[in-house]
CHARMM internal coordinates of N, CA and C (Angstrom, degrees):
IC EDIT
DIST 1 N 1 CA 1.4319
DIST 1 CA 1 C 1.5273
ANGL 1 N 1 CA 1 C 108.23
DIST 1 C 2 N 1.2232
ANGL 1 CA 1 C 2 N 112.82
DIHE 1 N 1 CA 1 C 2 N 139.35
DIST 2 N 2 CA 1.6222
ANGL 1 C 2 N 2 CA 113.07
DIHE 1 CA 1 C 2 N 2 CA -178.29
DIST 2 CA 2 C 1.5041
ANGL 2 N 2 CA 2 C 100.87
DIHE 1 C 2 N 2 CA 2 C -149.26
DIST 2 C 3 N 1.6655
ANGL 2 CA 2 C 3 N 122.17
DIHE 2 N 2 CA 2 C 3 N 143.24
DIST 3 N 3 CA 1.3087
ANGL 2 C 3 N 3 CA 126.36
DIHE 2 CA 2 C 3 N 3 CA -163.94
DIST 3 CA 3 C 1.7239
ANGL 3 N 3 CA 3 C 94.11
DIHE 2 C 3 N 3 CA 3 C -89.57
DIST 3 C 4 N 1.1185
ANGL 3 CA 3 C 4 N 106.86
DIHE 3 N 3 CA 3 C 4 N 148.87
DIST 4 N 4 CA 1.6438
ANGL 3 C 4 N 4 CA 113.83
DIHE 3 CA 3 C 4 N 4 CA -162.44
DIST 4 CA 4 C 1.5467
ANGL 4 N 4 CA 4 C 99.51
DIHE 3 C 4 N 4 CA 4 C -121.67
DIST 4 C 5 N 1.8030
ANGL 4 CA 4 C 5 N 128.19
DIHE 4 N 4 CA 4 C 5 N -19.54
DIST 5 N 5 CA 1.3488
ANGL 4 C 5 N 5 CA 117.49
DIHE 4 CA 4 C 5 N 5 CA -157.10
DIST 5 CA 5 C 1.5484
ANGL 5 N 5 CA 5 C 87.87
DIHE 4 C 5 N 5 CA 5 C -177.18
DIST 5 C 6 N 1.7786
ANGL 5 CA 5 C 6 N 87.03
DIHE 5 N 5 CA 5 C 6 N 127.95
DIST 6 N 6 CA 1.9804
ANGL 5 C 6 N 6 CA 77.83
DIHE 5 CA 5 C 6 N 6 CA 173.09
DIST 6 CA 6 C 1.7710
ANGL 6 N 6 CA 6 C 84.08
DIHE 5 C 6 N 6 CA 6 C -138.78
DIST 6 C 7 N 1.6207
ANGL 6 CA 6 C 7 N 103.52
DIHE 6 N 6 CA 6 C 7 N 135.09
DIST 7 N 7 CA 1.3576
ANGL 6 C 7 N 7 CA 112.23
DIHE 6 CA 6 C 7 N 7 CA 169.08
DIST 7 CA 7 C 1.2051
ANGL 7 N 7 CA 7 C 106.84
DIHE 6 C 7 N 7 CA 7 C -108.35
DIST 7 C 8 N 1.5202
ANGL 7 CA 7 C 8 N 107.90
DIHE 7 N 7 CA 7 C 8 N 144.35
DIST 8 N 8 CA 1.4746
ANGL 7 C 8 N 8 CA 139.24
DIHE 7 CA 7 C 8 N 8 CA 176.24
DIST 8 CA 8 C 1.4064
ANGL 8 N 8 CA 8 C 116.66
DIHE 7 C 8 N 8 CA 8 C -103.50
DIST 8 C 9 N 1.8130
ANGL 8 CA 8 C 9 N 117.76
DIHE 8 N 8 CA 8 C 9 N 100.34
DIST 9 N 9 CA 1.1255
ANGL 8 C 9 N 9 CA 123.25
DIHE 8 CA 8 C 9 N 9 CA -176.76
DIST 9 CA 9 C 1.6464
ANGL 9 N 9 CA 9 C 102.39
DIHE 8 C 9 N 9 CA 9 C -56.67
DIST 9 C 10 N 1.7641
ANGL 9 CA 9 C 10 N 113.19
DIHE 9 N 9 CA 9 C 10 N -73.76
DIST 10 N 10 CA 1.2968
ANGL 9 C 10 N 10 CA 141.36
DIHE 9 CA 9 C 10 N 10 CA 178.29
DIST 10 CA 10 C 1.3360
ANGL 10 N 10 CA 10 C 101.44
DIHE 9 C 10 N 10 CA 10 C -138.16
DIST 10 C 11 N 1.1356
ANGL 10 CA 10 C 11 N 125.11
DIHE 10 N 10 CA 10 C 11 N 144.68
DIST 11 N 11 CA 1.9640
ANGL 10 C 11 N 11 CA 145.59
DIHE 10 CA 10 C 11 N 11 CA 153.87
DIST 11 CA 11 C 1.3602
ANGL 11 N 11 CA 11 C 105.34
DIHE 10 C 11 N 11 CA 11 C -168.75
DIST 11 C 12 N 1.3503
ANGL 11 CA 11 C 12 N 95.94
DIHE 11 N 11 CA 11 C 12 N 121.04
DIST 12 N 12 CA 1.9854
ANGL 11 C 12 N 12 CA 115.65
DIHE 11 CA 11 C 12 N 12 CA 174.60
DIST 12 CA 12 C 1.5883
ANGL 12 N 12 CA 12 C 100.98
DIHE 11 C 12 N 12 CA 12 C 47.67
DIST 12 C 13 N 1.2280
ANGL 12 CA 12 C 13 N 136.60
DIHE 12 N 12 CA 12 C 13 N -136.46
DIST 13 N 13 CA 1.1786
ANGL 12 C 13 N 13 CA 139.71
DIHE 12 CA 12 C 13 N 13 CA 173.00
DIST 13 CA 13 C 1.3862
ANGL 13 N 13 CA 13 C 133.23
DIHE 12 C 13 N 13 CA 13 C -53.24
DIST 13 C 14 N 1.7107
ANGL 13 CA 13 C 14 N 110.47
DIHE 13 N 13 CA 13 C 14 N -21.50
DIST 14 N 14 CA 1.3610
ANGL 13 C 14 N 14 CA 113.07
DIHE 13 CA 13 C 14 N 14 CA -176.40
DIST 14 CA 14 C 1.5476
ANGL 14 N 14 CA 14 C 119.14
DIHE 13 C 14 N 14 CA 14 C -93.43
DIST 14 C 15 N 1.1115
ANGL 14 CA 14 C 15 N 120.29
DIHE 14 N 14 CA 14 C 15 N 163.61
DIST 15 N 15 CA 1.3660
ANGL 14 C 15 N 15 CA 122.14
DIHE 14 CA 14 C 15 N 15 CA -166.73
DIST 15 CA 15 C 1.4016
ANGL 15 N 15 CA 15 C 112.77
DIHE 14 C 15 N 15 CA 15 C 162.06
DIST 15 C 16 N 1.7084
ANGL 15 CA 15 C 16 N 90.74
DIHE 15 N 15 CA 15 C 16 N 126.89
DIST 16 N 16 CA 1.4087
ANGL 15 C 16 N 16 CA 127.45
DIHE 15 CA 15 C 16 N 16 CA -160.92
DIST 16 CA 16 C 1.8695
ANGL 16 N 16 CA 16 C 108.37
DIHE 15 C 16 N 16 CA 16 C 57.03
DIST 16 C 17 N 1.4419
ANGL 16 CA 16 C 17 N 112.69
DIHE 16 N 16 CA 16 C 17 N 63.66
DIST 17 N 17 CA 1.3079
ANGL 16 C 17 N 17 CA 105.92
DIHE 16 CA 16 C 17 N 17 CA 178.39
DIST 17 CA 17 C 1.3834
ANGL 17 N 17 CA 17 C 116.66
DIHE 16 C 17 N 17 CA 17 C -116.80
DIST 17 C 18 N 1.1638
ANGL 17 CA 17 C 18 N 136.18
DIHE 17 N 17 CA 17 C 18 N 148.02
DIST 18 N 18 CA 1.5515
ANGL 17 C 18 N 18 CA 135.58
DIHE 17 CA 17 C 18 N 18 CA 157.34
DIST 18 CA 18 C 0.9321
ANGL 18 N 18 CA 18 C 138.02
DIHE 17 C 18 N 18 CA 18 C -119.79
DIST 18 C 19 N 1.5470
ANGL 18 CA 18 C 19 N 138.95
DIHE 18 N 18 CA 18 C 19 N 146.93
DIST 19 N 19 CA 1.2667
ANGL 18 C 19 N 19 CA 152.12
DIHE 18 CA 18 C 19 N 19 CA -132.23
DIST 19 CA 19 C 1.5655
ANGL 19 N 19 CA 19 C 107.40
DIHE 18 C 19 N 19 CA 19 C -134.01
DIST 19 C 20 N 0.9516
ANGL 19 CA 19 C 20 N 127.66
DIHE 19 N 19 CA 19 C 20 N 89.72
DIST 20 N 20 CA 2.0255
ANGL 19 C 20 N 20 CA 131.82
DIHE 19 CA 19 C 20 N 20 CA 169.37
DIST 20 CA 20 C 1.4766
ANGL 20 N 20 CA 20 C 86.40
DIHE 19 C 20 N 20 CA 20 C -70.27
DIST 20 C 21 N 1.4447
ANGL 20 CA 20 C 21 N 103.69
DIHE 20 N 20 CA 20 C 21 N 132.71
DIST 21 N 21 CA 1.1555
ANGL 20 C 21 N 21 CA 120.82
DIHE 20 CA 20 C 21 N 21 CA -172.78
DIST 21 CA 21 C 1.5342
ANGL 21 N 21 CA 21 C 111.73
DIHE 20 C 21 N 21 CA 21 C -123.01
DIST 21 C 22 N 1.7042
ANGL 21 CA 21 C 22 N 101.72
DIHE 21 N 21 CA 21 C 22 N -22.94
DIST 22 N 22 CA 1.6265
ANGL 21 C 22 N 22 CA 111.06
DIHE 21 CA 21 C 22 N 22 CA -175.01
DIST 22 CA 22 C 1.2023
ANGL 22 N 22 CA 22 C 113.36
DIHE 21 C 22 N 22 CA 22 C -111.53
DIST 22 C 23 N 1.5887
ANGL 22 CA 22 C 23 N 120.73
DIHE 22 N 22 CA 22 C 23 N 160.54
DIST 23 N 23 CA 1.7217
ANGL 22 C 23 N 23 CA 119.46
DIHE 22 CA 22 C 23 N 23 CA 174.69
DIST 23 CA 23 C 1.3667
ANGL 23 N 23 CA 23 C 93.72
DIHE 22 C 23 N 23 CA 23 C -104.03
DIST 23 C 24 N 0.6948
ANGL 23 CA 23 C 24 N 130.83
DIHE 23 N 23 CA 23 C 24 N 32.72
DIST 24 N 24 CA 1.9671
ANGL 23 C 24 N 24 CA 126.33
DIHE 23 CA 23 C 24 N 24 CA 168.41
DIST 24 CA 24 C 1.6525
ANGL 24 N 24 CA 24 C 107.37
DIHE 23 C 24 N 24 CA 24 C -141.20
DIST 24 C 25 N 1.4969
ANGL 24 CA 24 C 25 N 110.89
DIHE 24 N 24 CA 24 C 25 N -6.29
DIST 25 N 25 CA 2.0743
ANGL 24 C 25 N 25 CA 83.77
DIHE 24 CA 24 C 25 N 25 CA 171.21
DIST 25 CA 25 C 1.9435
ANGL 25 N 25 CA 25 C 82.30
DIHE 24 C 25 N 25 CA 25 C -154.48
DIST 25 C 26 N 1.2170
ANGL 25 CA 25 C 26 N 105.02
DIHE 25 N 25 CA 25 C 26 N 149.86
DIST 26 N 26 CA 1.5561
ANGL 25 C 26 N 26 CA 117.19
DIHE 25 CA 25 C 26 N 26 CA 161.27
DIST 26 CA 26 C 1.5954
ANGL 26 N 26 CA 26 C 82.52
DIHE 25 C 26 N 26 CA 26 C -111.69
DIST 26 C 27 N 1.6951
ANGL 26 CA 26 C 27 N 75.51
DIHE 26 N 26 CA 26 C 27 N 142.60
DIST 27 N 27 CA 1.8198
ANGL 26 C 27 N 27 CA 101.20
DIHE 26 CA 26 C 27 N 27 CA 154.31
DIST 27 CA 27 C 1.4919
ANGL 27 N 27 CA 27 C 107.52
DIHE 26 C 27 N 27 CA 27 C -138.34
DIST 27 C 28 N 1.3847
ANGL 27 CA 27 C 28 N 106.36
DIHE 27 N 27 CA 27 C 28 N 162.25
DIST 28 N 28 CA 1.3474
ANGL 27 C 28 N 28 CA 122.40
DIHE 27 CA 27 C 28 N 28 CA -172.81
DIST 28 CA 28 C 1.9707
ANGL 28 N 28 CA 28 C 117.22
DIHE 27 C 28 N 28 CA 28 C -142.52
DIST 28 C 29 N 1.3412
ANGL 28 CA 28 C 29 N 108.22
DIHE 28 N 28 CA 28 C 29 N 152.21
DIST 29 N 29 CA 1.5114
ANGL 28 C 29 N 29 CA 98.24
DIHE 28 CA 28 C 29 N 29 CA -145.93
DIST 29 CA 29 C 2.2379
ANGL 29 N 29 CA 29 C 78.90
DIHE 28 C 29 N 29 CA 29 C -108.94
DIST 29 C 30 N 1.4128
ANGL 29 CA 29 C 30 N 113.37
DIHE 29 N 29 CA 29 C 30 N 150.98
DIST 30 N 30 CA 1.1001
ANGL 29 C 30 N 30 CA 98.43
DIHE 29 CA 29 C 30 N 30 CA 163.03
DIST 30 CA 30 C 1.6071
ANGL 30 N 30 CA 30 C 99.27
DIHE 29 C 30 N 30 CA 30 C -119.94
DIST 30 C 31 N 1.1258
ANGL 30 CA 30 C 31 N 122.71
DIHE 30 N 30 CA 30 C 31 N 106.27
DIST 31 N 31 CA 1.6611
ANGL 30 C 31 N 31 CA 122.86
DIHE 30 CA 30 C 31 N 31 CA 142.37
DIST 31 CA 31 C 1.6295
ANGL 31 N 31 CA 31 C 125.38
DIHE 30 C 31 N 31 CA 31 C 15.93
DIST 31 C 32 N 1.4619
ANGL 31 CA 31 C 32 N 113.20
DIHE 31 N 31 CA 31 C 32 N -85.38
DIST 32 N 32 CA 1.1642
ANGL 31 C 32 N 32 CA 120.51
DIHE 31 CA 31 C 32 N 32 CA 177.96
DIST 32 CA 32 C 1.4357
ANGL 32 N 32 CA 32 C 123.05
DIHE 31 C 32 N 32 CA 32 C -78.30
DIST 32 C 33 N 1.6074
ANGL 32 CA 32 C 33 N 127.71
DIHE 32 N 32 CA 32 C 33 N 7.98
DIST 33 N 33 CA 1.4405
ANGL 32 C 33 N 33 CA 103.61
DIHE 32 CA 32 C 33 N 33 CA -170.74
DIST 33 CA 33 C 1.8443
ANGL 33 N 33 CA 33 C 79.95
DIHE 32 C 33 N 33 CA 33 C -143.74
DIST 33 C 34 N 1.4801
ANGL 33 CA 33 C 34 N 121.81
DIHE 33 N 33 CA 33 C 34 N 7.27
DIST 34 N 34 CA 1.2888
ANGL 33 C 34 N 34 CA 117.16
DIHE 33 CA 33 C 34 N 34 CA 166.10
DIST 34 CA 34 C 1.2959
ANGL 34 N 34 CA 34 C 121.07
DIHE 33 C 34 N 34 CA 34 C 88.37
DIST 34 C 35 N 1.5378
ANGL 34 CA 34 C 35 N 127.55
DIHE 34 N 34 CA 34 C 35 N -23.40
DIST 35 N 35 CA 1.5100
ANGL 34 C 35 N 35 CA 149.45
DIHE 34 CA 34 C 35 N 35 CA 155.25
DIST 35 CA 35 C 0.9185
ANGL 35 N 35 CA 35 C 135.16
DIHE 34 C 35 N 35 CA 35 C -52.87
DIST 35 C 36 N 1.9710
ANGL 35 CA 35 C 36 N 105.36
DIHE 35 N 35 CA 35 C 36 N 118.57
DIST 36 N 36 CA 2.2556
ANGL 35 C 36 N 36 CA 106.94
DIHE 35 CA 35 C 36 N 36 CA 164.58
DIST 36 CA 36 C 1.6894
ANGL 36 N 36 CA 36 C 84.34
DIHE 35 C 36 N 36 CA 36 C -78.54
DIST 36 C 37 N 1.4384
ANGL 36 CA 36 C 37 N 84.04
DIHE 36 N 36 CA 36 C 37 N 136.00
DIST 37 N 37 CA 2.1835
ANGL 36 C 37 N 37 CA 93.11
DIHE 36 CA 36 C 37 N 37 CA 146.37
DIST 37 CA 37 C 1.4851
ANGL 37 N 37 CA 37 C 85.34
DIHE 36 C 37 N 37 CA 37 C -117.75
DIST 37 C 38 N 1.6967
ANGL 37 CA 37 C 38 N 84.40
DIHE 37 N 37 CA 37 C 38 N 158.69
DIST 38 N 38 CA 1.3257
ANGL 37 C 38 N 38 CA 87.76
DIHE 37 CA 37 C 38 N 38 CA 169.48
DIST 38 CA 38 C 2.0001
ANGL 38 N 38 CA 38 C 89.41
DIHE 37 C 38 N 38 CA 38 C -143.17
DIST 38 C 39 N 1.8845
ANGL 38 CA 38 C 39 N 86.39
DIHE 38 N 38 CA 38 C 39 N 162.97
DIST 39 N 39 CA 1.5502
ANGL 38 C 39 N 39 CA 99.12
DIHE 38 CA 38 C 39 N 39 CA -177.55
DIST 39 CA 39 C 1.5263
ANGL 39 N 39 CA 39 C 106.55
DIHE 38 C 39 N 39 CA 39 C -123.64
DIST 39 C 40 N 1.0442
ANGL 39 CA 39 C 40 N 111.42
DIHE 39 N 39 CA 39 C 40 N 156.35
DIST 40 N 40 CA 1.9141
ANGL 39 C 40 N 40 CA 119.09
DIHE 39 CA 39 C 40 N 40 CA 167.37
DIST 40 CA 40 C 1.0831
ANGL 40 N 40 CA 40 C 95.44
DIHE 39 C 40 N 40 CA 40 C -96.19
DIST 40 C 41 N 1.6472
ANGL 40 CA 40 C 41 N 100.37
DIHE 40 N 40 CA 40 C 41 N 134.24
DIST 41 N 41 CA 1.3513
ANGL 40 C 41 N 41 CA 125.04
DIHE 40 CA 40 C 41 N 41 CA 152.64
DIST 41 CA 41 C 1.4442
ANGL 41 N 41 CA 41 C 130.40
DIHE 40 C 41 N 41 CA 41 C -120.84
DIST 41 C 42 N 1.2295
ANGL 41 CA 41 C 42 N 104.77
DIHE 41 N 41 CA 41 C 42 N 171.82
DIST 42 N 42 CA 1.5252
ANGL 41 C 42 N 42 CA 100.67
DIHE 41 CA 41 C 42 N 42 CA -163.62
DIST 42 CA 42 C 1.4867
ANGL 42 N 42 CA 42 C 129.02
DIHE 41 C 42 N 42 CA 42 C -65.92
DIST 42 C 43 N 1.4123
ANGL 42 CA 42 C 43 N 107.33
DIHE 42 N 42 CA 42 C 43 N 109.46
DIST 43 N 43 CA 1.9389
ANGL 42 C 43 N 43 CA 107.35
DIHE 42 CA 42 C 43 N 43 CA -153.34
DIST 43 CA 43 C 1.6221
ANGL 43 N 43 CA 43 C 105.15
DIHE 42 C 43 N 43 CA 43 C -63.65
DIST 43 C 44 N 1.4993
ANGL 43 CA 43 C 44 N 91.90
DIHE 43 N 43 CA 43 C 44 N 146.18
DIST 44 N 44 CA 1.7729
ANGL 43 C 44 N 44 CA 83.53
DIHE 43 CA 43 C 44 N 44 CA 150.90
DIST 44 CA 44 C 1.4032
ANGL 44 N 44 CA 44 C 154.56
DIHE 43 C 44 N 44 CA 44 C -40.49
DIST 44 C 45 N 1.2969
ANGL 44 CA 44 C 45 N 147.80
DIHE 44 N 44 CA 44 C 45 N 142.19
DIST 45 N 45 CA 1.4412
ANGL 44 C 45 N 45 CA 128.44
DIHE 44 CA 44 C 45 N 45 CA 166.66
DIST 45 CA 45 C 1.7653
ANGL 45 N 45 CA 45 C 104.69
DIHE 44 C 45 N 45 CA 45 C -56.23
DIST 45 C 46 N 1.4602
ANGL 45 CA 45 C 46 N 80.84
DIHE 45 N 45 CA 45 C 46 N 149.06
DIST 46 N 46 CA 1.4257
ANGL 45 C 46 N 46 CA 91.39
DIHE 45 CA 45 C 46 N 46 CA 179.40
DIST 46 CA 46 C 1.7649
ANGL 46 N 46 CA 46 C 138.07
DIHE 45 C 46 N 46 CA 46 C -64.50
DIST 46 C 47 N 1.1056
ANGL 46 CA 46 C 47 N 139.83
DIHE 46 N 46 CA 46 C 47 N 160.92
DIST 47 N 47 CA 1.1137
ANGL 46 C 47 N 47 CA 135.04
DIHE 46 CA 46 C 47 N 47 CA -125.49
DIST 47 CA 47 C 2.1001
ANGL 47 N 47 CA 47 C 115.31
DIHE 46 C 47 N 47 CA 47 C -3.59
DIST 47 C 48 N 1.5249
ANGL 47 CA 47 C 48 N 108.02
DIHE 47 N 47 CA 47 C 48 N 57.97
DIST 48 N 48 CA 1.4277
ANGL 47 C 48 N 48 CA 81.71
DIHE 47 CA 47 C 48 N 48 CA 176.35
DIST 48 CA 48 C 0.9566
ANGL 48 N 48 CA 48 C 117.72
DIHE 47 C 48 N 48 CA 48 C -63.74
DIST 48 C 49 N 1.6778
ANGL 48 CA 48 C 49 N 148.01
DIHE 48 N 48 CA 48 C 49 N -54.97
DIST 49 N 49 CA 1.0111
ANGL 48 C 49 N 49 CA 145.05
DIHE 48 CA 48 C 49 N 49 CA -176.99
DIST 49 CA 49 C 1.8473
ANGL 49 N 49 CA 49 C 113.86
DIHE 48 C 49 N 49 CA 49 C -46.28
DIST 49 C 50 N 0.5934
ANGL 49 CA 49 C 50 N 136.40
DIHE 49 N 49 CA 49 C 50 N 6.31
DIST 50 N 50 CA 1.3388
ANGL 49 C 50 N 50 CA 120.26
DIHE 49 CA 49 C 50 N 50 CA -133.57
DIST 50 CA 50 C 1.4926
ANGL 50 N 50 CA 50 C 129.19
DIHE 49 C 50 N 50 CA 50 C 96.80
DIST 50 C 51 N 1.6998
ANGL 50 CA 50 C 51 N 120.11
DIHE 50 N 50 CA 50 C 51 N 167.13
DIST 51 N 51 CA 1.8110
ANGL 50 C 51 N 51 CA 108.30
DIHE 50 CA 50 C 51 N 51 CA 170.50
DIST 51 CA 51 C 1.6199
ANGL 51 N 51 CA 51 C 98.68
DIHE 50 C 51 N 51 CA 51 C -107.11
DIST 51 C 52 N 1.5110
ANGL 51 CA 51 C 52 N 134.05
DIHE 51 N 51 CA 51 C 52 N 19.88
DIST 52 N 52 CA 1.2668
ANGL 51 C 52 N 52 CA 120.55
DIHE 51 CA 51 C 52 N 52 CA 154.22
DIST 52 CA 52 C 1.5344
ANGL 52 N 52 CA 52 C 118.67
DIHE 51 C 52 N 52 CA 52 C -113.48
DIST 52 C 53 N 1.3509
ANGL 52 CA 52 C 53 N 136.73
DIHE 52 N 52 CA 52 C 53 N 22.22
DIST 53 N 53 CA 1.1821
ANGL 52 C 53 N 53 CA 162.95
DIHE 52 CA 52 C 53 N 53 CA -150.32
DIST 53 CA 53 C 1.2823
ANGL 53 N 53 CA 53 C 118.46
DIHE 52 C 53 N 53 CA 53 C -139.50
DIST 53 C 54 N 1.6712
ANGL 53 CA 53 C 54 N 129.95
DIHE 53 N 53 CA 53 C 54 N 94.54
DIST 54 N 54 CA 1.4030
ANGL 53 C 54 N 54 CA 128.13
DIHE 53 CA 53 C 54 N 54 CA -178.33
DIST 54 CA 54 C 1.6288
ANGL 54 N 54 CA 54 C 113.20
DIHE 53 C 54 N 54 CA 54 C -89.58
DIST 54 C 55 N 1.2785
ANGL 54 CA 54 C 55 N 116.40
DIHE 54 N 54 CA 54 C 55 N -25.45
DIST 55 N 55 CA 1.2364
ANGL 54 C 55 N 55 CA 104.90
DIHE 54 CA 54 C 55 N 55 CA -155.98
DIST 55 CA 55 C 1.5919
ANGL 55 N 55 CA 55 C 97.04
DIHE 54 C 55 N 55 CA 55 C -165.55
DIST 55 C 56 N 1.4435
ANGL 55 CA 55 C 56 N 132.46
DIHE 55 N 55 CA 55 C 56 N 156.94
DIST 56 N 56 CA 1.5106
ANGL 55 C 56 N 56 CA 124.71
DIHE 55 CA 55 C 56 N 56 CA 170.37
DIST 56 CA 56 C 1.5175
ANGL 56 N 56 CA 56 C 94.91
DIHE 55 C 56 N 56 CA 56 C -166.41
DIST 56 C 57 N 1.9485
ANGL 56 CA 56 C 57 N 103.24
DIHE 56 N 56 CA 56 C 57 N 133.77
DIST 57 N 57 CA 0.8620
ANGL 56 C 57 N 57 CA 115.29
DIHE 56 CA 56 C 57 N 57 CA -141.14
DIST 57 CA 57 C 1.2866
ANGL 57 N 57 CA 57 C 86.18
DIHE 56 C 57 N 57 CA 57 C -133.35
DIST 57 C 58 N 1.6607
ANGL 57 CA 57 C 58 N 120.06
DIHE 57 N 57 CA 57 C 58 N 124.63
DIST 58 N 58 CA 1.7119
ANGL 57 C 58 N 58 CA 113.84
DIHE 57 CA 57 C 58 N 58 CA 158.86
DIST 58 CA 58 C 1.4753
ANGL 58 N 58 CA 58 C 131.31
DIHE 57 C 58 N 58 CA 58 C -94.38
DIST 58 C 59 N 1.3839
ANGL 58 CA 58 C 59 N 138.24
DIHE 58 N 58 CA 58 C 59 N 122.49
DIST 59 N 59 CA 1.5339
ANGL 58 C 59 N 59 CA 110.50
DIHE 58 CA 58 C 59 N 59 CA 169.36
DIST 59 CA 59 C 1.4424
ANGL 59 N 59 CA 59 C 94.28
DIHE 58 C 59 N 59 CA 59 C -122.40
DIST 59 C 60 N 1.8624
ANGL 59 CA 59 C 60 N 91.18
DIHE 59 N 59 CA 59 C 60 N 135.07
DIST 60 N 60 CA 1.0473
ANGL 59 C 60 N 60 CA 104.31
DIHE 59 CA 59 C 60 N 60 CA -158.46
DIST 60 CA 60 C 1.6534
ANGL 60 N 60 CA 60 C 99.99
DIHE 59 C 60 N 60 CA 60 C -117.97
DIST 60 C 61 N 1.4553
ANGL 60 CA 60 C 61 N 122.13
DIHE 60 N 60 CA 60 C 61 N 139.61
DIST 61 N 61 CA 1.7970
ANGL 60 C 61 N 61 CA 126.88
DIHE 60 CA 60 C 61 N 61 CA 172.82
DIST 61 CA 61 C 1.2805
ANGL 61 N 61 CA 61 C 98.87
DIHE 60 C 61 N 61 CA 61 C -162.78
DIST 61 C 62 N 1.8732
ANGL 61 CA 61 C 62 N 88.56
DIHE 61 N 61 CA 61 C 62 N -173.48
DIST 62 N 62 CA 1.7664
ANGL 61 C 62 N 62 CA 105.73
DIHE 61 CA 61 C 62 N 62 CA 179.48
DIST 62 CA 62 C 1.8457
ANGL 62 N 62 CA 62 C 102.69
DIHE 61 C 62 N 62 CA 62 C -71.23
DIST 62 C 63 N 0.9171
ANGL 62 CA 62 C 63 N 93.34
DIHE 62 N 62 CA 62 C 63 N -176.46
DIST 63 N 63 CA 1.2856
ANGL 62 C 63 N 63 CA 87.64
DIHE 62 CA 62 C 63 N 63 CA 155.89
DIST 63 CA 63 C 1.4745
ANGL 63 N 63 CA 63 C 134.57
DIHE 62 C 63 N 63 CA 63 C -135.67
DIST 63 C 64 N 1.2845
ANGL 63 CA 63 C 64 N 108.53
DIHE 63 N 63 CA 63 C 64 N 151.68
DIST 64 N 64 CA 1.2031
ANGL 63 C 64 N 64 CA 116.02
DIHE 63 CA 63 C 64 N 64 CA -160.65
DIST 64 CA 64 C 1.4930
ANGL 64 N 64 CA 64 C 95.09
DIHE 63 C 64 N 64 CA 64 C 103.66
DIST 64 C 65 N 1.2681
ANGL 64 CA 64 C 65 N 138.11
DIHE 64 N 64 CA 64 C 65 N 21.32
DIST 65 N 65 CA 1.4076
ANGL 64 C 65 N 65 CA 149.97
DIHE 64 CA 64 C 65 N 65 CA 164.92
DIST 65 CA 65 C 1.4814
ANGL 65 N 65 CA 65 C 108.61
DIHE 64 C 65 N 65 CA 65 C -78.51
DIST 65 C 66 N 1.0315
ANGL 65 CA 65 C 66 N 120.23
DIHE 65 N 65 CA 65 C 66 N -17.25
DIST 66 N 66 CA 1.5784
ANGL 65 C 66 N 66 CA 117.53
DIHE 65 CA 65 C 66 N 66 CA -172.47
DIST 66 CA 66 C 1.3831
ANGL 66 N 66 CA 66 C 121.00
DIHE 65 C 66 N 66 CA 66 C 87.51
DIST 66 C 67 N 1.5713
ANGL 66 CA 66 C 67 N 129.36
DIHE 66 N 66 CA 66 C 67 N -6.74
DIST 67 N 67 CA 1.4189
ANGL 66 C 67 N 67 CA 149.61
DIHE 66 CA 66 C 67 N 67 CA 163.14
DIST 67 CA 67 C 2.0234
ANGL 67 N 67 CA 67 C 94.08
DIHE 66 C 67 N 67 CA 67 C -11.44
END
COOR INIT
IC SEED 1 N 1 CA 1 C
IC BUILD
């Protein structure tokens, strides 16, 4: 199991934000009707990372951003 999408109602400064977490599906949150959709996208070649490596993820800020 691996978390693919984390939405941010409100915390500290952020609000209404979302997080793609996977290289094989975006999802997206809509506000008013309460719904992730999510879409396939075009996967990687296989083992790019490596064959113990699914996925690698950057979040990138200043710091002291709360990252």
């Amino acid at each position: 199991m691996k978390i693919s999408f984390i939405w941010i109602d409100k915390f500290r400064n952020f609000e209404n934000l979302g997080f793609n977490l996977s290289s094989s599906v975006k999802f997206s949150f809509d506000i008013d009707s309460n719904k992730i959709s999510r879409k396939k996208i075009e996967p990687l070649p296989k083992d790019f990372f490596g064959d113990t490596i699914s996925d690698v993820v950057g979040i990138i800020g200043k710091n002291g951003s709360g990252k």
